[in-house]
C-alpha positions as CSV (number, residue, x, y, z in Angstrom):
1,X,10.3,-17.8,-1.7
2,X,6.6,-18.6,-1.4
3,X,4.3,-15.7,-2.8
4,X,0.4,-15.7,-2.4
5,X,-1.1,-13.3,-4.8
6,X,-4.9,-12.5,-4.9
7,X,-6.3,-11.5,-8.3
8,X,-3.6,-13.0,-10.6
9,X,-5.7,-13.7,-13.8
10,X,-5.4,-10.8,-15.6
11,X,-3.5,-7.3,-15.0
12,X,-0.7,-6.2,-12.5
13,X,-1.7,-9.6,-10.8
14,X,-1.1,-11.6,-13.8
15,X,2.2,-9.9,-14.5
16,X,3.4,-10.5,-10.9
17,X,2.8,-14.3,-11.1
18,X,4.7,-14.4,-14.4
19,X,7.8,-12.7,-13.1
20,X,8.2,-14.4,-9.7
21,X,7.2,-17.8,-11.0
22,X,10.9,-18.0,-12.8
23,X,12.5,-18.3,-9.3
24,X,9.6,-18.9,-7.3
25,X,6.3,-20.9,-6.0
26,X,3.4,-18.8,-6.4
27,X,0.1,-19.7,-5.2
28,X,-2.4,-17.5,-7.4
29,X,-5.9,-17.0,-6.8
30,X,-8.7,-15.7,-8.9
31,X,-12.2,-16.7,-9.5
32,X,-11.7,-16.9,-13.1
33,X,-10.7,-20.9,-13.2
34,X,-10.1,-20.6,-17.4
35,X,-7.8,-17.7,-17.6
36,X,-5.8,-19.3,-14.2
37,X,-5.8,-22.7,-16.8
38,X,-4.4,-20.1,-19.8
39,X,-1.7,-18.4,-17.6
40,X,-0.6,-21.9,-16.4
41,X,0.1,-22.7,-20.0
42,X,2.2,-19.8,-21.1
43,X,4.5,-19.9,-18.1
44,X,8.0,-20.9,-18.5
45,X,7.9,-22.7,-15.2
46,X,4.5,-23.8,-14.7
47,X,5.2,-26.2,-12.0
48,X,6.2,-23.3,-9.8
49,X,2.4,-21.5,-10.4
50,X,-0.1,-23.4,-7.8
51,X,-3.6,-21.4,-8.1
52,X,-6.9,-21.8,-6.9
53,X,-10.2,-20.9,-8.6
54,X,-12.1,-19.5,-6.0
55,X,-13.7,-16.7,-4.4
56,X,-11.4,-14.9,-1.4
57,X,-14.2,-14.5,0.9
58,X,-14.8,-18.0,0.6
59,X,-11.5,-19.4,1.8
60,X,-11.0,-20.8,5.0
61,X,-8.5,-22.7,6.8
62,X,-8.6,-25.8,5.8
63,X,-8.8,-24.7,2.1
64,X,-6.0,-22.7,2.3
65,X,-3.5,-25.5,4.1
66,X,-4.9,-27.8,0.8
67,X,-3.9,-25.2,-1.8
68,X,-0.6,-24.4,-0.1
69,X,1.2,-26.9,1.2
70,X,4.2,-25.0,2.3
71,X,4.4,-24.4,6.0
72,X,5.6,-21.0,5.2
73,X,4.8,-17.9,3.2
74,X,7.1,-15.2,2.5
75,X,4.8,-12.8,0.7
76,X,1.7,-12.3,0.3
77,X,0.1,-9.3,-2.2
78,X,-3.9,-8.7,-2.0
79,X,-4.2,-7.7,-5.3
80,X,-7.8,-8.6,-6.0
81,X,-10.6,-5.5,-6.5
82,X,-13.2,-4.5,-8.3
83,X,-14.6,-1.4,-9.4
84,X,-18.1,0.0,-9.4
85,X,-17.8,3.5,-11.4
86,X,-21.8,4.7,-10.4
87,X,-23.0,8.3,-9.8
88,X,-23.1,8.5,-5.8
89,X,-26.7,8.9,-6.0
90,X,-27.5,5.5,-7.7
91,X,-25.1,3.5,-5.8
92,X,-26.9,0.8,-3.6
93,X,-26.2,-1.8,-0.6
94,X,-25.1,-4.9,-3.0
95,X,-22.8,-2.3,-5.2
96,X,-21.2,-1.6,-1.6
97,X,-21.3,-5.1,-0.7
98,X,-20.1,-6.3,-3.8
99,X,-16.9,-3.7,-3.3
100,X,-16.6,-3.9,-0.1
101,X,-16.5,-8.1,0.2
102,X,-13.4,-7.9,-2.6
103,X,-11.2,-5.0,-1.8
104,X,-11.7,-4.8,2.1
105,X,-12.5,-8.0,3.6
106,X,-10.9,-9.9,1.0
107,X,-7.5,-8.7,2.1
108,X,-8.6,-8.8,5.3
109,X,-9.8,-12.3,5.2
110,X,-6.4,-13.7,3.4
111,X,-4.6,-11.9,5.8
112,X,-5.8,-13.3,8.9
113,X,-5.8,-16.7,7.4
114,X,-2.2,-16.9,6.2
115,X,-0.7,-15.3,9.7
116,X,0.8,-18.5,11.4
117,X,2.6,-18.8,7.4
118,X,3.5,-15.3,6.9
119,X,4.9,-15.1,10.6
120,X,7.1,-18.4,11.3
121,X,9.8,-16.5,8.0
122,X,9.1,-13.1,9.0
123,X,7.1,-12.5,5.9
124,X,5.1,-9.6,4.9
125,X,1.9,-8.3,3.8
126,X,1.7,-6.0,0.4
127,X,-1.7,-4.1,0.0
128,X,-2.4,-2.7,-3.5
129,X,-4.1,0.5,-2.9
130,X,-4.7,3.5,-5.1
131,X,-4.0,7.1,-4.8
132,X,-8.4,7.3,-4.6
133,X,-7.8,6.1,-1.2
134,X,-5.2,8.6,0.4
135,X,-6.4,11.9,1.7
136,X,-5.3,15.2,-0.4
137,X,-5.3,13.9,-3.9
138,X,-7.5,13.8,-6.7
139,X,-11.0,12.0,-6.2
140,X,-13.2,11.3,-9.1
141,X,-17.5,11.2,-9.9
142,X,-18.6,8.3,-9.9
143,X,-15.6,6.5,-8.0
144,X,-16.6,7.1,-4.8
145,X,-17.3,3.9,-3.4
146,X,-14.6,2.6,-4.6
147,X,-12.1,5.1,-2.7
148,X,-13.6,4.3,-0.4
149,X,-13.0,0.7,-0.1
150,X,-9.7,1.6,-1.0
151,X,-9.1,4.0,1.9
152,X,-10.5,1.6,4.1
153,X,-7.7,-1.0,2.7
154,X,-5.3,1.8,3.2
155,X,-6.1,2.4,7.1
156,X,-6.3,-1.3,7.8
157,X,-2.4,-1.4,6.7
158,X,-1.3,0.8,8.9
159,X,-3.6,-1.1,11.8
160,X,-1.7,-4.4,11.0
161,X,1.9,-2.8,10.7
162,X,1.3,-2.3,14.3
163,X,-0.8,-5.2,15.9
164,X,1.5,-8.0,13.9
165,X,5.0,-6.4,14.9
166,X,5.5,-9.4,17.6
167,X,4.6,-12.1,14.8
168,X,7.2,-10.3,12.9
169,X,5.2,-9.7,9.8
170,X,5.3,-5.9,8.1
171,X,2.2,-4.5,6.2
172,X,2.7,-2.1,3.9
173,X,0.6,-0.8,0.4
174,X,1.1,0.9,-2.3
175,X,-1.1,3.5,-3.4
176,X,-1.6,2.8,-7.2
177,X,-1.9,5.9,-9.4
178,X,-2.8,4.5,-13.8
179,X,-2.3,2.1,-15.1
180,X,-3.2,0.7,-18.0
181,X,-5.4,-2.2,-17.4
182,X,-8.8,-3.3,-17.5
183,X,-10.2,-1.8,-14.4
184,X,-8.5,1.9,-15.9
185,X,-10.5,1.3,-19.1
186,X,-13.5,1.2,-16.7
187,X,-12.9,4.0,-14.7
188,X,-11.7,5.7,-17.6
189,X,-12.9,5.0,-20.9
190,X,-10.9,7.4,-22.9
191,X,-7.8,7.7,-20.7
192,X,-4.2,6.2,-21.8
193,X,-1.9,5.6,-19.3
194,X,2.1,6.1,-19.3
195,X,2.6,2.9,-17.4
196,X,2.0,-0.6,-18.3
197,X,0.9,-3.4,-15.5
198,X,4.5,-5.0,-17.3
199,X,6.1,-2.1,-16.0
200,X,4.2,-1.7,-12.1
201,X,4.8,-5.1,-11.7
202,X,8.2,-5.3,-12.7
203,X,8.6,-2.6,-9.5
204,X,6.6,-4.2,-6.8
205,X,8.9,-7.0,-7.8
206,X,11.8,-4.3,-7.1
207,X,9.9,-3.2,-4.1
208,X,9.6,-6.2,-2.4
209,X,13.6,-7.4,-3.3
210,X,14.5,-4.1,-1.8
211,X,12.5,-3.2,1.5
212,X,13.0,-6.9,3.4
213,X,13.2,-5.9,7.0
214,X,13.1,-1.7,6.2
215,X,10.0,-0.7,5.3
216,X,6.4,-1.0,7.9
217,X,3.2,0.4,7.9
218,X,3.8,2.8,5.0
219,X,1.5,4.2,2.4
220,X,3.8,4.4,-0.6
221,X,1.9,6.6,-3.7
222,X,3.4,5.7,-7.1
223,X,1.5,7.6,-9.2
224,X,2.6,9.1,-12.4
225,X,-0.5,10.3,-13.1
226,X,-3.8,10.2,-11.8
227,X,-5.6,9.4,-13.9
């Protein structure tokens, strides 16, 4: 398989490209061009591990045909966020920009400019949500404009499930609950998570071997706790 995964330098991202990368080509993106270099290193197949040290919402087409040169991609998993953990009443417009240009649009942009690929092998689309953006469960100070983002990532899935049914490509995300990585240690200083982003890779990897052709437009929460 081909796999596109946004965010792969560090975290669940990083775990994902060092799974599939002992079968698979993975084209990895991240704007962190040093760690992409380290992971590269430690690989057990690094010819398999393409990546790109760049910014998502400054891809294009003709980028994206340099970096992967595959007419075809099977899978592709916007990974890539950031968090903002601000009391709502200091947040501003570049905190929401800043947010909103990684964790909406930046799925959104790779998306759009991987359909042709993802549609001529009936791939699909994995969005990595979090339970702060599904409606009835536990929302957080300070992380509101984050959810946000994230229910706006969460919405758009269930959008493209529908509107790329006749290019044969299925969208689905899963709403993360903790998980212990960098971006938890943010939101949560002082919180220790049960699951690893060894072990939440290990089942989108699972995921992903098991739902081919099954599962569309579906909001999965795998939460063990939240936080």
């Amino acid at each position: 398989m081909n796999i596109v995964i946004t965010g792969c330098s560090k975290g669940i991202g990083l775990e994902l490209v060092k799974i599939w990368t002992s079968n698979h080509k993975v084209y990895g993106i991240s704007r962190n061009l040093k760690a992409l270099k380290s992971l590269k290193s430690v690989l057990k197949n690094p010819d398999n591990f393409e990546f790109i040290a760049e910014d998502i919402n400054n891809l294009n087409i003709e980028i994206v045909n340099r970096w992967i040169d595959k007419s075809n991609v099977d899978i592709l998993i916007n990974n890539a966020g950031i968090l903002i953990n601000k009391p709502f009443s200091t947040i501003d417009y570049q905190d929401y920009k800043d947010v909103m240009d990684i964790n909406f649009w930046g799925a959104f942009n790779m998306s759009k400019l991987l359909l042709e690929k993802l549609s001529c092998c009936n791939g699909q689309i994995i969005n990595i949500s979090s339970m702060g953006g599904v409606n009835f469960s536990s929302k957080f100070p300070g992380l509101s404009l984050y959810s946000s983002s994230k229910a706006a990532l969460t919405v758009l899935t269930e959008c493209l499930a529908e509107e790329l049914k006749p290019k044969n490509i299925r969208v689905n995300a899963l709403a993360l609950g903790a998980v212990q990585t960098e971006m938890l240690d943010k939101a949560f200083p002082d919180y220790k998570a049960d699951v690893s982003a060894v072990n939440m890779a290990s089942f989108i990897v699972d995921f992903v071997n098991s739902s081919s052709g099954i599962i569309n437009g579906q909001i999965i929460r795998l939460a063990k706790s939240n936080p």
